[in-house]
C-alpha positions in Angstrom: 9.3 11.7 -12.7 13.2 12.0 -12.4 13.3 15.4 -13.6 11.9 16.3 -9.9 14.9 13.8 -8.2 18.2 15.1 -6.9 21.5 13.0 -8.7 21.7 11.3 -5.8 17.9 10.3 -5.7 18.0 9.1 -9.7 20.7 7.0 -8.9 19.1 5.4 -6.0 16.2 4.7 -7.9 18.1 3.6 -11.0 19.5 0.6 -8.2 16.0 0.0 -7.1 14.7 -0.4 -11.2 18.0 -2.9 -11.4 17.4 -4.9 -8.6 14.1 -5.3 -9.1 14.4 -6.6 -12.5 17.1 -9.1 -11.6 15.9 -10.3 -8.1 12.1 -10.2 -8.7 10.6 -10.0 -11.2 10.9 -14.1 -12.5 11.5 -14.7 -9.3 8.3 -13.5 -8.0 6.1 -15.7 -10.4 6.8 -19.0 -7.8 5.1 -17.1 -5.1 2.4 -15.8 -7.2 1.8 -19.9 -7.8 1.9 -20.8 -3.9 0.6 -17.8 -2.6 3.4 -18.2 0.3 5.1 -14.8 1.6 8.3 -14.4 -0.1 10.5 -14.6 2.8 14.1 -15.0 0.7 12.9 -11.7 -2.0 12.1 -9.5 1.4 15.5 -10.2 2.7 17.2 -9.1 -0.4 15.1 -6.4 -0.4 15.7 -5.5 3.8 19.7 -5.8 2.5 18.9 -3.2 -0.5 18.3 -1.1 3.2 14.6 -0.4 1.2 12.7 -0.5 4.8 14.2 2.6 5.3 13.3 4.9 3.1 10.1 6.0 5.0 11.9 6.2 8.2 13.2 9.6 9.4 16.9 10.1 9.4 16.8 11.2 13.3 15.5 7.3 14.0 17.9 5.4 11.6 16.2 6.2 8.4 16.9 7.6 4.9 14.1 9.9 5.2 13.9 10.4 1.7 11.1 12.7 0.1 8.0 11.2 -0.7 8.5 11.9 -4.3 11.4 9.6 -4.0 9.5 7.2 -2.1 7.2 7.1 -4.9 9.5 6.4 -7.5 10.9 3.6 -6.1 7.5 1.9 -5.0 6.4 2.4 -9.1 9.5 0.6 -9.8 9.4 -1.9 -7.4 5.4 -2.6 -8.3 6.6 -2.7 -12.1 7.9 -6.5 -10.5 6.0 -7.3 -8.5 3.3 -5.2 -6.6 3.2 -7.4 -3.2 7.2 -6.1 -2.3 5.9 -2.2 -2.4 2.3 -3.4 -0.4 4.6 -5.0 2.2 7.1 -2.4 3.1 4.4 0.8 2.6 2.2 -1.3 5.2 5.0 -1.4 7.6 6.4 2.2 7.8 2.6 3.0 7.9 2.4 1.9 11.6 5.3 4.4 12.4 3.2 7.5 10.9 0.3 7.8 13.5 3.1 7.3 16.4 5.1 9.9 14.4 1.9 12.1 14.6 0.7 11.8 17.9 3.0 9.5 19.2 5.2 9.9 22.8 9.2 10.0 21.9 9.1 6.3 23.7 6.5 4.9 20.8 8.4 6.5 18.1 11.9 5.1 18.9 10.2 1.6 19.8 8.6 1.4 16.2 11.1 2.9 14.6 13.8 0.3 15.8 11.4 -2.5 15.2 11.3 -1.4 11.2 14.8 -0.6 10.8 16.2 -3.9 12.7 14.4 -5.5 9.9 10.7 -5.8 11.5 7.5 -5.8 10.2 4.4 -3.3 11.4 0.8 -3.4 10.4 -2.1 -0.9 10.8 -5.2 -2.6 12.0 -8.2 -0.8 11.4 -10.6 -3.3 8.7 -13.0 -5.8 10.5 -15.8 -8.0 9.3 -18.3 -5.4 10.1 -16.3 -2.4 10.4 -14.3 -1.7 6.8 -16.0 1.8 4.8 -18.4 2.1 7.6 -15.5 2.4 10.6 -17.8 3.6 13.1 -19.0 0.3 13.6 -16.0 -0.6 14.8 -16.6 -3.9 17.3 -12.9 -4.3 18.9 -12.9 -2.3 22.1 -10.6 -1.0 24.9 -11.6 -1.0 28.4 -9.1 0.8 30.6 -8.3 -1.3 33.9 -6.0 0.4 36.2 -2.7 0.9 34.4 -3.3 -1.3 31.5 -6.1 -1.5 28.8 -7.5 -5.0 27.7 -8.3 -5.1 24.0 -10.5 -7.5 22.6 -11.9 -8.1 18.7 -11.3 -9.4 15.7 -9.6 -7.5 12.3 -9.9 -9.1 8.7 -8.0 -8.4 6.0 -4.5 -6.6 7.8 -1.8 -6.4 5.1 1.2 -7.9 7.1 -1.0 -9.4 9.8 1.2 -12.8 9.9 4.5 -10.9 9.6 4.4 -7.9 12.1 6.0 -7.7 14.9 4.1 -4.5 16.0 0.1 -3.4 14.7 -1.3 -0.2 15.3 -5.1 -1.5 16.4 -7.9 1.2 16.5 -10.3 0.2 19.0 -13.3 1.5 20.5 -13.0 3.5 24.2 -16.7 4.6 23.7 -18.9 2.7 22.4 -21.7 5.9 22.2 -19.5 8.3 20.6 -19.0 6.3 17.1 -15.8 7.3 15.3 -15.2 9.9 18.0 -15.0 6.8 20.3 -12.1 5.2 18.4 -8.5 5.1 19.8 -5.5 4.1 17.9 -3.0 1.2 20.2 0.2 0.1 20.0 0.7 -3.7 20.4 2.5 -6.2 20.5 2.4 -9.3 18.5 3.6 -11.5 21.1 1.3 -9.9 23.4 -0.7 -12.6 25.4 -3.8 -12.8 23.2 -2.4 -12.1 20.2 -3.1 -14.4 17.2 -3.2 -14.7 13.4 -5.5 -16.4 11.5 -5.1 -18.0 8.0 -3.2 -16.3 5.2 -6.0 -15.5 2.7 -6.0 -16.9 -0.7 -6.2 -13.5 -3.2 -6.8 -13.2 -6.2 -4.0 -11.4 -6.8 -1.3 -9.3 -4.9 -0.3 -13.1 -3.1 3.0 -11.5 -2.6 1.8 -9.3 0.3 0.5 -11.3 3.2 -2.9 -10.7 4.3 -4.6 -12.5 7.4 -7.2 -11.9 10.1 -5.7 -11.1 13.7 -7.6 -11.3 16.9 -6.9 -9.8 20.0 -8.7 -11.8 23.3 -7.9 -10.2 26.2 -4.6 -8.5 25.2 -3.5 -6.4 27.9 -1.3 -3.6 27.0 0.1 -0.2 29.4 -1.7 2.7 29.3 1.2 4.7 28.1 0.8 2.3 24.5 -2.2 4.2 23.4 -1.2 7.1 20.9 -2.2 10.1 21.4 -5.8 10.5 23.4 -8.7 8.9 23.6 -11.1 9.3 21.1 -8.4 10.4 18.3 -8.1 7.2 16.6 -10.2 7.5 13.5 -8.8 11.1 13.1 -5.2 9.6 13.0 -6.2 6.4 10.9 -7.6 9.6 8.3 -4.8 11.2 8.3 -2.5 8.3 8.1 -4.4 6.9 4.8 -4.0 10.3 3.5 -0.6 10.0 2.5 -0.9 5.9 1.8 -3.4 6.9 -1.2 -1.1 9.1 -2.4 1.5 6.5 -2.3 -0.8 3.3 -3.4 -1.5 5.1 -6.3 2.4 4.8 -6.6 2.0 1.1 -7.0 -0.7 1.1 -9.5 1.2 3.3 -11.6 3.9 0.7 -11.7 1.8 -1.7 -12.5 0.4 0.0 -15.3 3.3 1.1 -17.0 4.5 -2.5 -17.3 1.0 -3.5 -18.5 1.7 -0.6 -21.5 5.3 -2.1 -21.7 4.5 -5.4 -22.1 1.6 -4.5 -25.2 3.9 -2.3 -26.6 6.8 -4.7 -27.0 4.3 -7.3 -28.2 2.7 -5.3 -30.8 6.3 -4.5 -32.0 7.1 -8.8 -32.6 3.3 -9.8 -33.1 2.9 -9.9 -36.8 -0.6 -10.4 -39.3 -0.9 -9.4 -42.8 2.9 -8.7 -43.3 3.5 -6.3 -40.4 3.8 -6.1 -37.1 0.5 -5.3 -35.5 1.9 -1.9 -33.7 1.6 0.0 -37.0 -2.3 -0.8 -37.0 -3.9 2.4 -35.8 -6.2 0.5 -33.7 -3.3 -0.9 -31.6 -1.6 2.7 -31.5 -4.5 4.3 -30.3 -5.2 2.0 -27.8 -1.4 2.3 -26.7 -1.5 6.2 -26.8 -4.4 6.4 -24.4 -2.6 4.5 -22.2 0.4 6.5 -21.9 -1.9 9.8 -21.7 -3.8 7.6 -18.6 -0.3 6.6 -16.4 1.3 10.1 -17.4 -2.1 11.7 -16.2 -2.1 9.8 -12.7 1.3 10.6 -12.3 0.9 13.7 -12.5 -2.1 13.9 -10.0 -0.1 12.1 -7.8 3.1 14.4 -7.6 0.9 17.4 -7.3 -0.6 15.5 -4.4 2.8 14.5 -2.4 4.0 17.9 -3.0 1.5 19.7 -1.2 1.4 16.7 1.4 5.6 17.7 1.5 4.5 21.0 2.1 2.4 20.3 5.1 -1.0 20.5 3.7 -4.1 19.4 3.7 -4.7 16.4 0.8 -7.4 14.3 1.7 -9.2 15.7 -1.8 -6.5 15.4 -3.2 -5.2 12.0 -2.1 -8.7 10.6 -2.9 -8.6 11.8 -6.5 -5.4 10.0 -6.3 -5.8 6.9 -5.6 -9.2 6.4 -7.5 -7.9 7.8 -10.6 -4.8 5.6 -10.3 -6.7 2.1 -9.5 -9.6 2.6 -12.2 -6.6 3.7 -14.6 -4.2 0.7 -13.5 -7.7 -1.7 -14.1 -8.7 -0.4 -17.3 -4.9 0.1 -19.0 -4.2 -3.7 -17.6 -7.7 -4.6 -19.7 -6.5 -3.3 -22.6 -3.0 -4.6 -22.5 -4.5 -7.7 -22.3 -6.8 -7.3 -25.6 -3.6 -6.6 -27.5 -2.1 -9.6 -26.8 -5.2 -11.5 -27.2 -5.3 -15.2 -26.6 -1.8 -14.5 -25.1 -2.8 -12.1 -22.7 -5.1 -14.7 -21.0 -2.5 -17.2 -20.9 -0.1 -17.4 -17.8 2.7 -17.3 -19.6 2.6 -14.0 -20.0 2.6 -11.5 -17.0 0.0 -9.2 -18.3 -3.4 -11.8 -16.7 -1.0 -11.6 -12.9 -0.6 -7.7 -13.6 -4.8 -7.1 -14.0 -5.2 -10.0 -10.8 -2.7 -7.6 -8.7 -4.2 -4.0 -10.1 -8.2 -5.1 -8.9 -7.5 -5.1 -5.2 -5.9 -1.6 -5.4 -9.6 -0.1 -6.3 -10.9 -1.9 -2.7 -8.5 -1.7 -0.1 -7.5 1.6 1.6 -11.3 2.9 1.0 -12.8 1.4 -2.0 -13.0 3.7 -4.9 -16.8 4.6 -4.0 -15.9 5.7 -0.6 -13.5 8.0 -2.1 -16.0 9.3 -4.5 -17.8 10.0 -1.4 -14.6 11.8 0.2 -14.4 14.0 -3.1 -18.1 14.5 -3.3 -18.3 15.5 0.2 -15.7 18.4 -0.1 -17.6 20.0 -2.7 -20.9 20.0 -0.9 -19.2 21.9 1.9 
C-alpha cells in the first residue's frame, strides 16, 4: 500500500510499524492473559500523538487521509488488534457530530479526543443489535433538556469514554425513522458502566454494557434532528467497515508471517517444510486472499475520499476482510500444527482476535443482506 503514501506518510507509518513492534507487541500478551485495558500501552500510544490521525487539522488533528489511516491501523493490528479497535472507536464519536453536528459539538468532541479522551458510539443493545429498529433506549424531550433512559451491550470503549454518541428512540411508532443520535456525557447523572466482558479475544479493547437512567442532557446535545439517528449511525459505519477491514488485514498478514517464517525453520524428511508444495500453496492463497482485501478496501476509501457513496462497497469490505482474516488465521495455524494450538505461539491469540471482526459492526450476514439488497434495487 505505500506506493499510494506521500514521503511524509511512509515515514509516519514506518514509526507506527517500529513502535508497534517494540512497545506492543510482547508487551500485549500480559493483557491478553488478564483481559485488563492496557492503560500504560495507550499512553505510549496517546504520546505517539496516534489519537489524532482521524481528527481534522482545523480541530487539532493530523487529518491524515484515510489511506493513511488505514495503513497505520494494519500495522498497529499486526500487534495487537485491541490498540487500532480502541482509538477507531473513539474518533468514531467525532464523525456523526462532524456530519450533522453544531460547531459547539464538534469542538467539544474534538478537544475531548485530542486532550487524550476517549469517545464511544452507542448504538448495540440486548434486543436492538442487526435489527436496530428495535431500539428500546428512548428520549423524551422535557422542556430544555431530554431525559434518556436504556440499556446498551457490548460499546467498545464503554468503561473508558469520556463522551458516547447514544442513538435513542424520539418515536417510538416511526421505527428507525424514530431514532436520534445524542451526545453525552459520561459523568452525566445516570450514567454507569457495567462489567468489562470477558472475550474471547480482542481483550485489549474494552467492552462493557452502559446504562443511562434518567440522564438528562440539553436540547442543543442532540445532533442533528430528530429522527436522523439511524441515518447517521449508517453512514458513520460506512467508513468504520472500510476501516475495520483495516485491522483484519493486519491481523492476517502476521498470521501469513508467522507460517511463513515457521515453514522456513520447521524441518521433516531433511528439509524445511516450506519447500513442500502443500505448505506453498497454502501460503500463496493466503497472500492472493490479504492482497485481494486490500485492494477492495483502497478502492473503497478512495471513493469514500472522494465523497461518495460506499455502503456496497464498504460491506464487500469488511465481509471479505473478516471471513479472509478467519480463514487465513485457520490455516496458519495448520501449518504450525501442534504449535499453532499452543499459546506459545501468537498464531491461536491472532484467530481468537480475527472471529469478533466477522460480528461486530453488522455481522457478516447482515452485510450480505446490505450487498444483496443493492442489487435487488
Amino acid at each position: 500500500m505505500g506506493y499510494l503514501l506521500t514521503p511524509d506518510s511512509q515515514e509516519l507509518v514506518s514509526m507506527v510499524k517500529d513502535f508497534a513492534e517494540r512497545e506492543i507487541k510482547e508487551q500485549c500478551k500480559a493483557y491478553d492473559v488478564s483481559g485488563e485495558f492496557p492503560a500504560d500501552i495507550m499512553e505510549k500510544t496517546l504520546a505517539m500523538q496516534l489519537h489524532l490521525i482521524e481528527v481534522p487539522e482545523e480541530h487539532g488533528g493530523m487529518g491524515l487521509g484515510l489511506v493513511t489511516v488505514a495503513a497505520i491501523y494494519e500495522e498497529l493490528a499486526k500487534a495487537d488488534a485491541g490498540i487500532p479497535s480502541t482509538l477507531a472507536t473513539s474518533a468514531m464519536a467525532l464523525k456523526p457530530v462532524m456530519a450533522a453536528g453544531t460547531t459547539r459539538q464538534v469542538k467539544q468532541v474534538a478537544e475531548t479526543l485530542t486532550a487524550g479522551g476517549y469517545g464511544a458510539f452507542a448504538l448495540t443493545e440486548p434486543a436492538a443489535g442487526s435489527d436496530a429498529a428495535n431500539t428500546r433506549t428512548t428520549a423524551v424531550r422535557e422542556g430544555n433538556e431530554y431525559v434518556i433512559n436504556g440499556d446498551k451491550c457490548f460499546i467498545s470503549n464503554g468503561g473508558i469514554a469520556d463522551i458516547y454518541i447514544v442513538f435513542a428512540m424520539t418515536d417510538k411508532q416511526a421505527g428507525t425513522k424514530g431514532i436520534s443520535a445524542f451526545l453525552v456525557e459520561s459523568d452525566r447523572q445516570g450514567v454507569s458502566v457495567g462489567k468489562e466482558e470477558d472475550k474471547m479475544g480482542l481483550r485489549l479493547s474494552n467492552t462493557t454494557s452502559v446504562f443511562f437512567d434518567d440522564v438528562r442532557i440539553p436540547a442543543e446535545n442532540l445532533i442533528g434532528q430528530e429522527g436522523k439517528g439511524f441515518g447517521l449511525a449508517m453512514k458513520t459505519l460506512d467508513i468504520e467497515r472500510i476501516l475495520t477491514a483495516a485491522i483484519t488485514i493486519g491481523i492476517a498478514q502476521r498470521a501469513m508471517e508467522e507460517a511463513t517464517a515457521y515453514a522456513k525453520e520447521r524441518t521433516t524428511f531433511g528439509k524445511p517444510i516450506i519447500y513442500n508444495q502443500a505448505i506453498q500453496f497454502m501460503l500463496a492463497d493466503m497472500d492472493i486472499k490479504i492482497e485481494t482485501a486490500r485492494q477492495m478496501m483502497i478502492h473503497a476509501l478512495d471513493m469514500a475520499q472522494n465523497g461518495m457513496r460506499t455502503t456496497r462497497e464498504a460491506a464487500i469490505a469488511k465481509c471479505y476482510s473478516s471471513d479472509m482474516a478467519m480463514q487465513v488465521v485457520i490455516d496458519a495455524l495448520q501449518v504450525l500444527g501442534g504449535y499453532g494450538y499452543s499459546r506459545e505461539y501468537p498464531v491461536e491469540k491472532l484467530m481468537r482476535d480475527a472471529k469478533v471482526f466477522q460480528i461486530l459492526e453488522g455481522t457478516n450476514q447482515i452485510q450480505r443482506m446490505v450487498i444483496a439488497g443493492n442489487l435487488m434495487r
